[in-house]
VEXDREN-2710 file (C-alpha; in Angstrom, 1 decimal):
% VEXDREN-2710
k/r/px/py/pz
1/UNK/111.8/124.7/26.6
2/UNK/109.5/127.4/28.5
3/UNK/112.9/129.6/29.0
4/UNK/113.5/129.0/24.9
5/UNK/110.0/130.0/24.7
6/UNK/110.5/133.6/26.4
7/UNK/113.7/134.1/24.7
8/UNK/112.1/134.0/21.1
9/UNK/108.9/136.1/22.6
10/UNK/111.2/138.8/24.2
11/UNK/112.6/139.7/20.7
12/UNK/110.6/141.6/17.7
13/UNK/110.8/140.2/14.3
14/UNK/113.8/140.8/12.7
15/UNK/112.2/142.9/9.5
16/UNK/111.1/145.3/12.5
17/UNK/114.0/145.8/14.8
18/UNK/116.8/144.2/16.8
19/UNK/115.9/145.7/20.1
20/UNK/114.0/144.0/23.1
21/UNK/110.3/144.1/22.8
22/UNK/108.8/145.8/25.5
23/UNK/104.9/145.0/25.4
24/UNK/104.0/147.8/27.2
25/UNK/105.1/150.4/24.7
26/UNK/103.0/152.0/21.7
27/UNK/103.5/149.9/18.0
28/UNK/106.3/151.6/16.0
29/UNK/105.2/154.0/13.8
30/UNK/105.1/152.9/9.8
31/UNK/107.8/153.7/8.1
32/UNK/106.5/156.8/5.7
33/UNK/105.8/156.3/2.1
34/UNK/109.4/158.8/0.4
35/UNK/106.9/160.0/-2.2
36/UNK/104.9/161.3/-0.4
37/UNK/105.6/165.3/-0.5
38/UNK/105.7/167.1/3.0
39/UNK/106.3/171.0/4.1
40/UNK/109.5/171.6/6.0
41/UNK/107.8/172.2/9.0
42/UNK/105.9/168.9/8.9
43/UNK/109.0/167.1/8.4
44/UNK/110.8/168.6/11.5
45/UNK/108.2/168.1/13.4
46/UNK/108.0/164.5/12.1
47/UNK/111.7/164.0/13.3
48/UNK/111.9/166.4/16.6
49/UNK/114.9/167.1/18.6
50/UNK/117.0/164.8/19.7
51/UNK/120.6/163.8/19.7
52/UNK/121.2/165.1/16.0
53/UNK/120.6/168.7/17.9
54/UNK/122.3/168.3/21.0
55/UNK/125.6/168.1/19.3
56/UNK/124.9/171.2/17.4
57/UNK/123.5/173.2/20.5
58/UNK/126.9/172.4/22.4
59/UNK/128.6/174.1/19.6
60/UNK/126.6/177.0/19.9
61/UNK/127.2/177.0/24.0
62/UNK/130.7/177.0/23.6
63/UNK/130.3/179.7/21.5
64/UNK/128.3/181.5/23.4
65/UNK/130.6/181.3/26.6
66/UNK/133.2/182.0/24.5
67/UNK/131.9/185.1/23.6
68/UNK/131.2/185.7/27.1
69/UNK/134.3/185.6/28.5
70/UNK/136.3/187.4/25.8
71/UNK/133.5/190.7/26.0
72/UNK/134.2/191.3/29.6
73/UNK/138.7/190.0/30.2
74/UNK/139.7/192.9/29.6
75/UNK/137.6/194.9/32.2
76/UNK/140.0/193.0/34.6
77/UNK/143.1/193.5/33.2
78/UNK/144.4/197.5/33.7
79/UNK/146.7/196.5/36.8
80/UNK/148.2/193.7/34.0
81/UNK/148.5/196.4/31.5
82/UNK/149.7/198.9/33.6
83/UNK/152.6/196.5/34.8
84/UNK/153.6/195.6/30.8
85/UNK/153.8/198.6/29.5
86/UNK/152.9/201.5/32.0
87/UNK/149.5/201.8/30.3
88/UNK/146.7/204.8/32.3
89/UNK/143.9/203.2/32.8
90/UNK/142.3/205.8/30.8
91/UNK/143.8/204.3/27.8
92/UNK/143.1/200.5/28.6
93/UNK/139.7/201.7/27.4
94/UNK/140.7/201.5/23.9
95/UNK/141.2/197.7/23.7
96/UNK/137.3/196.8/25.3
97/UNK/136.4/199.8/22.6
98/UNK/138.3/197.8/19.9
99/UNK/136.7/194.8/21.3
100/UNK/133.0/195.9/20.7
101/UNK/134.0/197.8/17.4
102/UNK/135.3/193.8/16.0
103/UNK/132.1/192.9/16.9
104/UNK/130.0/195.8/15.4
105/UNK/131.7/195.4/12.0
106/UNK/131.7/191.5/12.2
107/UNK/128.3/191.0/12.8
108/UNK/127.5/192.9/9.9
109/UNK/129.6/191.2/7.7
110/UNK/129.1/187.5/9.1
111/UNK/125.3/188.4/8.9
112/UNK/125.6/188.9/4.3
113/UNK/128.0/185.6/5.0
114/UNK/125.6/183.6/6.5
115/UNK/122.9/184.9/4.0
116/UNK/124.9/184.4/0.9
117/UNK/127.1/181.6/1.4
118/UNK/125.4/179.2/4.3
119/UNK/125.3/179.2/8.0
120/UNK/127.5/176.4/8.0
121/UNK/130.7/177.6/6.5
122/UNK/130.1/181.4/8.1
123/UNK/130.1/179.8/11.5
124/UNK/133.6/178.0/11.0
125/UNK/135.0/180.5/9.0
126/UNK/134.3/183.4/11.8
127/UNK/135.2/181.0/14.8
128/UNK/138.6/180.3/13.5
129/UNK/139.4/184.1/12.9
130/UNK/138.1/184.0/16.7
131/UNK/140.7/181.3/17.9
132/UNK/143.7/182.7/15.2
133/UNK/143.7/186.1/16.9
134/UNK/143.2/184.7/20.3
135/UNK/146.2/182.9/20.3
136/UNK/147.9/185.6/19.1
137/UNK/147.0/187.5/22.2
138/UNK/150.4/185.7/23.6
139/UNK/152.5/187.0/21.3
140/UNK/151.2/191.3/21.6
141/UNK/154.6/192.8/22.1
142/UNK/152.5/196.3/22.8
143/UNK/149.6/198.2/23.9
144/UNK/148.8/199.2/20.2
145/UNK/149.6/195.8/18.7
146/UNK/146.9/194.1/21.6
147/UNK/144.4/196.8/20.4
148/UNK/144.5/196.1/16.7
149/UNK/144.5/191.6/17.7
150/UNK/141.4/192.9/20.3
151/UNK/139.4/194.2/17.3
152/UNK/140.0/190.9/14.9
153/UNK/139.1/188.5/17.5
154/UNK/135.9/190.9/18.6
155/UNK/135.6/190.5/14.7
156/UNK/135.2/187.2/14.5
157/UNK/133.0/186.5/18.1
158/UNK/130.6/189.2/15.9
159/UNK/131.0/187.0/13.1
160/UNK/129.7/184.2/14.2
161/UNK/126.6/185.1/16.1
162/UNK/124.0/185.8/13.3
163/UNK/124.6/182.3/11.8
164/UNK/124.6/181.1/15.3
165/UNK/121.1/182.1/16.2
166/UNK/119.7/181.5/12.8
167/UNK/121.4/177.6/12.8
168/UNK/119.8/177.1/16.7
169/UNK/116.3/178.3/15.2
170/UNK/116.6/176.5/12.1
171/UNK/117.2/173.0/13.0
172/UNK/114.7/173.1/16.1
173/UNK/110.8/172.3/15.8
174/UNK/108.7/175.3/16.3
175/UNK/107.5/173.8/20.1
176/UNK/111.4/173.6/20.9
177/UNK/112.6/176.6/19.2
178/UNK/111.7/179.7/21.7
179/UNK/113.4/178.1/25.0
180/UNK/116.5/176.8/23.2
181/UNK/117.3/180.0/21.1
182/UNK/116.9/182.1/24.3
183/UNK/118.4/179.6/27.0
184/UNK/121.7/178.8/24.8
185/UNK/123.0/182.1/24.5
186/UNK/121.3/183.6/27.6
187/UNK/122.8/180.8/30.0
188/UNK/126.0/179.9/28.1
189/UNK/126.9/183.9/28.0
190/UNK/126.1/184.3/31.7
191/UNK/128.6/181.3/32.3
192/UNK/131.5/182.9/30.0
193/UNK/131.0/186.0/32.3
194/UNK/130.8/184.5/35.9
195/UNK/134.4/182.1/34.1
196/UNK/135.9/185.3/33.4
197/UNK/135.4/186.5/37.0
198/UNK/137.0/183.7/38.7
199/UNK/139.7/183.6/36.1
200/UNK/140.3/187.0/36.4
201/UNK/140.2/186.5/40.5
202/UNK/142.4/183.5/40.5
203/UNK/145.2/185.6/38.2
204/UNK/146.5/187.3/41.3
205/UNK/147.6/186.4/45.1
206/UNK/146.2/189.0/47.1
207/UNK/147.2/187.3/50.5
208/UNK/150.8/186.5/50.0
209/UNK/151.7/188.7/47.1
210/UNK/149.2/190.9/45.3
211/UNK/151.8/192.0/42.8
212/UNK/152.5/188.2/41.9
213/UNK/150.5/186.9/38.5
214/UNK/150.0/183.6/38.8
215/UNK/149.6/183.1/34.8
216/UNK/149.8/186.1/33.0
217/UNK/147.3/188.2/31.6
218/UNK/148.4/186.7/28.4
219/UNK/147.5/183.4/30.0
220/UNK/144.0/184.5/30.9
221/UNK/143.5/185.6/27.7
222/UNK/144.3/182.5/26.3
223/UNK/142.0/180.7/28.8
224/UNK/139.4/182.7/27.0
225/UNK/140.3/181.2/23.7
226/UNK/139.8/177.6/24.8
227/UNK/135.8/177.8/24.1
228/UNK/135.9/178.9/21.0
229/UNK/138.8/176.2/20.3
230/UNK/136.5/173.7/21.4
231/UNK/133.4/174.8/19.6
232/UNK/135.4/174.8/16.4
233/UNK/136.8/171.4/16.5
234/UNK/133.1/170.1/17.8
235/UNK/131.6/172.2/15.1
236/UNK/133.7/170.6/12.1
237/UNK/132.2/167.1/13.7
238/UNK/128.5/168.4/14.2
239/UNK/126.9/171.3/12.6
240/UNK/125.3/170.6/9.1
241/UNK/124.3/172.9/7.0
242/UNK/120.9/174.3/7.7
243/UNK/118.7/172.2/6.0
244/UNK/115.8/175.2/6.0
245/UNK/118.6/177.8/3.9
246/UNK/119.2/174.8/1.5
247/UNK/115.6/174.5/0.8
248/UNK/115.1/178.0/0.0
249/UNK/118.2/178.6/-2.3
250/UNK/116.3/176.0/-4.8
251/UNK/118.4/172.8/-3.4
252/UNK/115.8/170.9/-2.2
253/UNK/117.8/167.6/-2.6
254/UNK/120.2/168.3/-0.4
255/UNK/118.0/169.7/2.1
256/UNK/116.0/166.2/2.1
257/UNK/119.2/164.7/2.9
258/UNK/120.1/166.9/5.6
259/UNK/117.0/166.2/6.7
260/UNK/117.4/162.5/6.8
261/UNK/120.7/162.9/8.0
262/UNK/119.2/164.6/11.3
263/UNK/116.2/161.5/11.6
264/UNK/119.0/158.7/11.7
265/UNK/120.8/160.7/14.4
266/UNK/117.8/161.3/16.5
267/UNK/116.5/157.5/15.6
268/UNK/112.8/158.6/13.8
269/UNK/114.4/157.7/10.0
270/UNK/110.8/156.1/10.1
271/UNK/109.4/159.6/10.4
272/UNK/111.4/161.0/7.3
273/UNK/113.1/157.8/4.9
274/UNK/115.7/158.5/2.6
275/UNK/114.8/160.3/-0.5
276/UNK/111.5/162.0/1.4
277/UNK/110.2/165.0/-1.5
278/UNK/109.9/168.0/0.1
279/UNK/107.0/170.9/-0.7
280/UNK/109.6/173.1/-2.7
281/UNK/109.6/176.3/-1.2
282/UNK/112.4/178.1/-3.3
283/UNK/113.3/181.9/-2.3
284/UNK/112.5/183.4/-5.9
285/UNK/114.4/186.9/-4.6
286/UNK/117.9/186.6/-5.1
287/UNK/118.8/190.0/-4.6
288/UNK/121.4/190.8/-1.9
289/UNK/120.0/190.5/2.5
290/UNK/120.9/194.0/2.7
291/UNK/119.0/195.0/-0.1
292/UNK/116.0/193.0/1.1
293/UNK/116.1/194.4/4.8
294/UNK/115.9/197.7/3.3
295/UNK/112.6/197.4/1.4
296/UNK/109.0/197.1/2.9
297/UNK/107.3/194.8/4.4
298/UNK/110.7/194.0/6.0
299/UNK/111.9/198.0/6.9
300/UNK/109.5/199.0/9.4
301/UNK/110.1/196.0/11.3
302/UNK/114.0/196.2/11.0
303/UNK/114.1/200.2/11.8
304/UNK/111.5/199.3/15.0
305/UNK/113.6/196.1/16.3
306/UNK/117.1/197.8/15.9
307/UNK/115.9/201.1/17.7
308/UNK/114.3/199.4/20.8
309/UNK/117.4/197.2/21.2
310/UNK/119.9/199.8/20.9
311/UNK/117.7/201.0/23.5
312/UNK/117.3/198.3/25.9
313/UNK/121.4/197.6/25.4
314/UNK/122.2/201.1/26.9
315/UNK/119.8/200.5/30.1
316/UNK/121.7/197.3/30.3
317/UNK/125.5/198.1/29.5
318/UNK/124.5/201.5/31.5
319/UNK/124.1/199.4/34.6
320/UNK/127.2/197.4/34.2
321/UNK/129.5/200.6/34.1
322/UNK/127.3/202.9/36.2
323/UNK/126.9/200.5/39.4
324/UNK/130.8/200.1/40.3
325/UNK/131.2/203.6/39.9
326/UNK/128.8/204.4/42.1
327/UNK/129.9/202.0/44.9
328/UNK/133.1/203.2/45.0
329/UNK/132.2/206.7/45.2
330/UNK/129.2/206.7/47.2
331/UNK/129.1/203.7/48.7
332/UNK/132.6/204.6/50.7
333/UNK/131.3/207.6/51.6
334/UNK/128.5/205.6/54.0
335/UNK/131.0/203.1/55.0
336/UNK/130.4/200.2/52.9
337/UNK/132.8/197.6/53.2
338/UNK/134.8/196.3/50.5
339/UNK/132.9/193.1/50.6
340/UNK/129.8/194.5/50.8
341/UNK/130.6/196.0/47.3
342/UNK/131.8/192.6/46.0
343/UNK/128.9/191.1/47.4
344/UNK/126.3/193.4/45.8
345/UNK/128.2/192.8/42.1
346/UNK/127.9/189.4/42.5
347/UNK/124.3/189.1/43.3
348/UNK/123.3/191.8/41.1
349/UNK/125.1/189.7/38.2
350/UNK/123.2/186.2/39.2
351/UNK/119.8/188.2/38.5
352/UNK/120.2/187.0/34.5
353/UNK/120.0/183.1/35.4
354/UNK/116.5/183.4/37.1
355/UNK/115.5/186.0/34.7
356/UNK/115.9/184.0/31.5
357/UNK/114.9/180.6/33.5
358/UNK/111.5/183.2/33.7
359/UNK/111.5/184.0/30.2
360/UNK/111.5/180.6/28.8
361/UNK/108.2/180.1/30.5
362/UNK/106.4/183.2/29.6
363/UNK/107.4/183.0/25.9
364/UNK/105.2/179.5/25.0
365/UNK/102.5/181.4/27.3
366/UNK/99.7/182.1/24.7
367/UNK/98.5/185.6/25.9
368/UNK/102.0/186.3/27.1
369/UNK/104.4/185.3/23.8
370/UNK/107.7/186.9/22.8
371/UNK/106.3/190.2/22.0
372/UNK/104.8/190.7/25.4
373/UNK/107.6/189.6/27.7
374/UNK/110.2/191.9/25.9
375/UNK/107.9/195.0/26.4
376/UNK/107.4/193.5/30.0
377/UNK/110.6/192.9/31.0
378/UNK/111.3/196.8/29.3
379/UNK/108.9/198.4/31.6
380/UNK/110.1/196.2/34.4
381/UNK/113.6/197.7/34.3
382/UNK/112.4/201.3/33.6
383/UNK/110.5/200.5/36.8
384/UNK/113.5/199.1/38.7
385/UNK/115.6/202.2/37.5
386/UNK/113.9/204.5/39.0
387/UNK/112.9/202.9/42.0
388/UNK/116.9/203.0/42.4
389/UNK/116.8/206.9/43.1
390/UNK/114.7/206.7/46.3
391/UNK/117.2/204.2/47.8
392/UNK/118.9/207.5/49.7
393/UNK/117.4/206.8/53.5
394/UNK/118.9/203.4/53.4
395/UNK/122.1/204.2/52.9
396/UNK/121.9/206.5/56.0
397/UNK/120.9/203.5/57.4
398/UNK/123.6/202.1/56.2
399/UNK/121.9/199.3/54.9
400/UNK/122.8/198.0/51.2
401/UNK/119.3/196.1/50.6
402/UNK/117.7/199.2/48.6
403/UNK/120.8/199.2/46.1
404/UNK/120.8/196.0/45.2
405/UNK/117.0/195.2/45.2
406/UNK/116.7/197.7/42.5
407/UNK/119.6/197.3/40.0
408/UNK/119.1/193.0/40.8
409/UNK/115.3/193.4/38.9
410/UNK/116.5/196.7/36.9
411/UNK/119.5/194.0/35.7
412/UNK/117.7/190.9/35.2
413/UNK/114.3/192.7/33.1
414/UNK/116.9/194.0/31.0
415/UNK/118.7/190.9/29.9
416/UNK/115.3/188.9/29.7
417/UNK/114.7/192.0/27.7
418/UNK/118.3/191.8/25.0
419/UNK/118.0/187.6/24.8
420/UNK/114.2/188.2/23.8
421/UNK/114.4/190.7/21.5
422/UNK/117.5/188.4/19.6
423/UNK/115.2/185.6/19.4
424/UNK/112.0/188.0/17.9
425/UNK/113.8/189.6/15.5
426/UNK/115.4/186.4/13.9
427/UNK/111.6/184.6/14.1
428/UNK/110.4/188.0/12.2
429/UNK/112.3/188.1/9.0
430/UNK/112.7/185.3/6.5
431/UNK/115.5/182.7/5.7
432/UNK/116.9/184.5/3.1
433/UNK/117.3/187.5/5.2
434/UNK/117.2/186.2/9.0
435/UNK/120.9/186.4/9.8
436/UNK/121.7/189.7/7.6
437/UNK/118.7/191.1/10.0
438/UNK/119.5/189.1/13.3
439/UNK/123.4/191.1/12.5
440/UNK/121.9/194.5/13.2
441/UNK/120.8/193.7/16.2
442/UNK/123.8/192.4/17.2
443/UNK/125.3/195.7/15.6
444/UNK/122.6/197.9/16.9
445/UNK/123.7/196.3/21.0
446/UNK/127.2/197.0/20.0
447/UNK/126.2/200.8/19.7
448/UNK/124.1/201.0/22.5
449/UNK/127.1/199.6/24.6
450/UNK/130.2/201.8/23.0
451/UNK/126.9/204.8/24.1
452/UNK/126.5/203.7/27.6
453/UNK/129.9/204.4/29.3
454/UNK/130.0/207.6/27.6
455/UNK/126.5/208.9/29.1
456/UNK/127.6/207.0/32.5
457/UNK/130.7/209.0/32.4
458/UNK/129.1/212.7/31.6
459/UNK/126.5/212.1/33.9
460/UNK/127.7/210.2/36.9
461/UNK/131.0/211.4/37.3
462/UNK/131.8/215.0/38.3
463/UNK/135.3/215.6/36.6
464/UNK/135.5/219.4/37.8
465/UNK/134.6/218.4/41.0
466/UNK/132.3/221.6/41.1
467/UNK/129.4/222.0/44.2
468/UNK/126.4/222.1/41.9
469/UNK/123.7/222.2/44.9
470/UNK/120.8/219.7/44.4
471/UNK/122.0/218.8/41.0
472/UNK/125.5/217.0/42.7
473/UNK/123.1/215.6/45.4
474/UNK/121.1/213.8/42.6
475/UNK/123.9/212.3/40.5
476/UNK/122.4/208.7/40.6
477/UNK/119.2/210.0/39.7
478/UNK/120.6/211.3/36.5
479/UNK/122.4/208.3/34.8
480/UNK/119.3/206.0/36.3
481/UNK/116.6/208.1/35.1
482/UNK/118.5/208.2/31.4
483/UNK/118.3/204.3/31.3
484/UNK/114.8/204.8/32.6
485/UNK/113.9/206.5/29.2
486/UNK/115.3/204.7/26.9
487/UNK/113.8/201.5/28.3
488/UNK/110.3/202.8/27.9
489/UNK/111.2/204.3/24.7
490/UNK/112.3/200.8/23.9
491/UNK/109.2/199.0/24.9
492/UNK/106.9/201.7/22.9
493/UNK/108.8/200.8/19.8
494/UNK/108.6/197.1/20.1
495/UNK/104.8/197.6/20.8
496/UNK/104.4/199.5/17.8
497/UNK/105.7/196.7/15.9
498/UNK/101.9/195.1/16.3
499/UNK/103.5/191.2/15.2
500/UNK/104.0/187.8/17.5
501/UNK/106.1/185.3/16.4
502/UNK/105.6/182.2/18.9
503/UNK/103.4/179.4/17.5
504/UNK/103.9/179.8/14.5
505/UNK/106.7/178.7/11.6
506/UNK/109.4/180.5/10.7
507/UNK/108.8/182.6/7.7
508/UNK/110.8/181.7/4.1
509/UNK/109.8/184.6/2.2
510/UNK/108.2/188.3/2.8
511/UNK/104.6/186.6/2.2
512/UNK/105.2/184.6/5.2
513/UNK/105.8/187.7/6.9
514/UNK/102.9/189.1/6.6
515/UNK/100.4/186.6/7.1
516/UNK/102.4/186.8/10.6
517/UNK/100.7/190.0/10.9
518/UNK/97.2/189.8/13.1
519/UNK/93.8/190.3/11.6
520/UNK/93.2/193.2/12.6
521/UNK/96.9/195.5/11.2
522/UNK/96.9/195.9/7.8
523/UNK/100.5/197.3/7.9
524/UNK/103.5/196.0/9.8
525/UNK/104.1/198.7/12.8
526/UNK/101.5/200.2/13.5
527/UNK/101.0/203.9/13.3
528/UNK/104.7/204.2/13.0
529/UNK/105.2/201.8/10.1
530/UNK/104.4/204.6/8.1
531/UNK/108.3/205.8/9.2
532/UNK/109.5/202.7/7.1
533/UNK/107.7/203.3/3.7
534/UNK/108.3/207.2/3.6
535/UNK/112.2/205.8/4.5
536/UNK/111.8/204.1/1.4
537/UNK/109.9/205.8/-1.0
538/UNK/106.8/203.8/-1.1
539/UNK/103.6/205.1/-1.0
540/UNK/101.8/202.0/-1.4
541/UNK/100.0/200.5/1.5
542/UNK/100.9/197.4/2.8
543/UNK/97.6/195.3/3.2
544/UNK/98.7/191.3/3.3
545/UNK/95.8/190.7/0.4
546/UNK/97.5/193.0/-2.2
547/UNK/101.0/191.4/-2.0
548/UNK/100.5/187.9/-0.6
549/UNK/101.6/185.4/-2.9
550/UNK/99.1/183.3/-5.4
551/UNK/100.1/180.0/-4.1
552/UNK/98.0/181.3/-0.9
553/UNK/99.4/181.0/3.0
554/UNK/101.6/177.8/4.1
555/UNK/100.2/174.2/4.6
556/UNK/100.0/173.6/8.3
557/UNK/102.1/170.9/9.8
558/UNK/101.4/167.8/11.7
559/UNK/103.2/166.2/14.4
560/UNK/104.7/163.0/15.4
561/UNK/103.1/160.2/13.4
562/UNK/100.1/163.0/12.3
563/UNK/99.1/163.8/15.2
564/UNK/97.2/167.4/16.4
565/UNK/98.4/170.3/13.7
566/UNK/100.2/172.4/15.9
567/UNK/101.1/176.0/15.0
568/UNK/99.0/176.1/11.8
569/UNK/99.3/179.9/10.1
570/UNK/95.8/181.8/11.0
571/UNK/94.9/183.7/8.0
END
């Protein structure tokens, strides 16, 4: 009878819930009344992250090392090339340039997409072109033919990353949002690169027969494909539409169903009951994303963003072409080994992983926030590249630790620096225009990398082979002190832009925007704001109290079962 007793004690009323009753855990929460209205942002905070977001962010990681790994095969592949079809090495430029042109015109295109037609459909549309053209990488019969199936599948790896970010930022509560958007992309891409290296290692035998492939460079390619395979089958399975776009294109049904949809999975339906009426917050501009990015409040900021990544992404890609080159020219010349080489591009390359784990700390740091740690992590590598000039007396020592201590930081700063500057720009601009904006950046990186080997290669190199006195002597200093610039030109630009975007809600509309802006700027950009209006015509000044909307600033948000009201706009 006493064990009967404890068996009908140990279980909760059946109107409640089937599982064991632990009496040491907090009461459920009450199931919330549907008609009651709520804000988006209250209701994703109401239902959190959980398993309904995991799915989706393993998508996104594939993707991401996908990405990765198809950016940077060919960099390992002239020996392959030059085996097919007696290709110069010269020329096996033009399929990575055919690569990062896909992914210039992609992102552009997959950014209006994702805009226009959902994040959802974008995403699987541009993956597939991504896994088509992949496999066709098997059947490239010559050099030309790999060129042209290079550009499609850099097409559709550029296709898919504006919807990407904007999904990841979308379906995450604001407290989550910062570390995921940065650490899924900035992780997953540094995994796709170190893959490719030990693909790309393991393709060859260099102890018993160098000239032997062990699969074919067609079969590393192919390798590469198998992310992206994976990511779309998952991403048929798990990514929804985002719930936030529905909302603003006027389909606020089907965003409280998403919604729900995303409770049951992460197990707070309490939080957010079917048929939950949300706050409508319908995106009254219908005019085209690239018409929108091109009109104030929204230019300044665009024209700002672009120019300081293009900036950072030549210091960046700079580094990745200008370091080789410079061990096997210089470092030769003091006697470096051949594994001391290898071993300074591998632990030059591992500086991302502690740099981002870095990043997704300083970011939720109040007095630190996005805006701060991309023009620290600027002025870090501008710091770092010029410290690398003044690294001459150790390699008469013939010590290596002055090389790599400079381009490890120089490295890292700038890819805390790229991932950052993603995540800002996508937070800046509104839901109707976040992934048309979030695709110039992509497109603005693209530039700045197609830029880089071309200054590395004026600069660096010495094709005459000409005596030029101190000038030859100082060769590093040249490309080093170019990435130099351009990283504090890049962190005076993103200073200008005057705005943080951490603890707060994404904006829906250009009103959101600008009661972004802080009390004290009455015009997005600062001093150099001005640039954006004259761009455009418009000689009326942007203070938020002339063009904010009636209906006044957004209603702040609440947390799990009402608790504190956690990033609340401050107007």
């Amino acid at each position: 009878e006493e064990g009967h007793k404890r068996k009908r004690v140990s279980r909760m009323p059946s109107d409640v819930s089937d599982k064991r009753y632990d009496p040491g855990a907090a009461a459920p929460a009450q199931r919330r009344d549907p008609d009651e209205e709520v804000t988006f942002d209250d209701a994703l905070m109401r239902i959190g992250i959980g398993r309904g977001q995991y799915f989706s962010i393993a998508t996104m990681c594939l993707l991401w090392m996908g990405e990765g790994m198809q950016m940077f095969i060919c960099f390992y592949l002239p020996k392959a090339f030059y085996d097919e079809w007696g290709t110069p090495v010269d020329d096996v430029a033009w399929v990575d340039g055919s690569m990062f042109a896909g992914v210039f015109f992609g992102a552009l295109v997959g950014g209006h997409c994702g805009d226009a037609y959902g994040r959802r459909p974008t995403l699987l549309f541009f993956t597939g072109i991504s896994v088509v053209t992949g496999i066709l990488c098997w059947f490239t019969t010559s050099f030309m033919f790999l060129v042209t199936i290079r550009f499609l599948v850099g097409f559709g790896a550029g296709g898919f990353a504006p919807s990407s970010l904007s999904t990841t930022l979308e379906a995450c509560p604001s407290p989550y949002r910062g570390r995921v958007a940065v650490g899924v992309p900035g992780f997953s891409g540094a995994a796709g690169r170190v893959a490719t290296a030990v693909l790309a290692e393991a393709l060859y035998d260099p102890v018993y027969n160098p000239d032997y492939s062990r699969m074919g460079w067609r079969g590393a390619m192919l390798l590469c494909c198998l992310p992206f395979l994976l990511a779309l089958i998952l991403g048929l399975y798990s990514v929804s539409e985002s719930a936030r776009w529905l909302l603003i294109k006027g389909r606020d049904r089907e965003a409280s169903d998403a919604l729900h949809k995303l409770a049951l999975k992460n197990g707070t339906e309490a939080e957010f009951p079917r048929g939950t009426r949300l706050v409508p917050e319908s995106d009254e501009d219908s005019t085209v994303s690239w018409v929108r990015i091109g009109r104030e409040p929204l230019l300044s900021a665009l024209i700002l963003c672009s120019v300081s990544h293009l900036c950072i992404s030549v210091a960046y890609y700079g580094m990745l072409f200008a370091l080789p080159i410079y061990l096997d020219n210089y470092g030769a010349m003091h006697d470096w080994t051949e594994q001391q080489k290898d071993m300074t591009l591998v632990i030059v390359a591992i500086s991302e992983v502690p740099a981002i784990f870095i990043v997704m700390y300083t970011i939720e740091v109040s007095f630190i926030g996005r805006r701060y740690t991309v023009i620290g992590a600027m002025v870090g590598c501008a710091i770092f590249c010029f410290a690398f000039n003044f690294h001459l007396i150790a390699t008469w020592l013939h010590s290596s630790y002055a090389v790599v201590v400079p381009n490890f930081f120089a490295r890292g700063f700038a890819a805390a620096a790229m991932v950052t500057g993603n995540l800002y720009m996508a937070e800046i601009f509104p839901t109707g225009t976040r992934a048309a904006a979030s695709s110039v950046a992509r497109a603005s990186g693209q530039f700045g990398a197609a830029f880089a080997p071309i200054a590395v290669g004026f600069l660096l190199v010495d094709y005459h082979q000409e005596d030029l006195g101190m000038w030859t002597k100082l060769q590093p200093l040249r490309v080093y002190v170019l990435f130099t610039v351009f990283s504090l030109l890049g962190a005076f630009l993103f200073f200008e832009l005057g705005l943080e975007t951490g603890g707060r809600h994404l904006p829906n509309s250009e009103n959101d925007t600008l009661d972004s802006v802080d009390n004290d700027e009455n015009v997005i950009g600062g001093k150099l704001g001005e640039l954006g209006k004259v761009i455009a015509g418009d000689t009326t000044p942007l203070n938020r109290s002339s063009v904010r909307s009636a209906s006044g600033p957004r209603r702040p948000s609440t947390g799990l079962n009402e608790e504190d009201a956690l990033f609340a706009y401050h107007t």
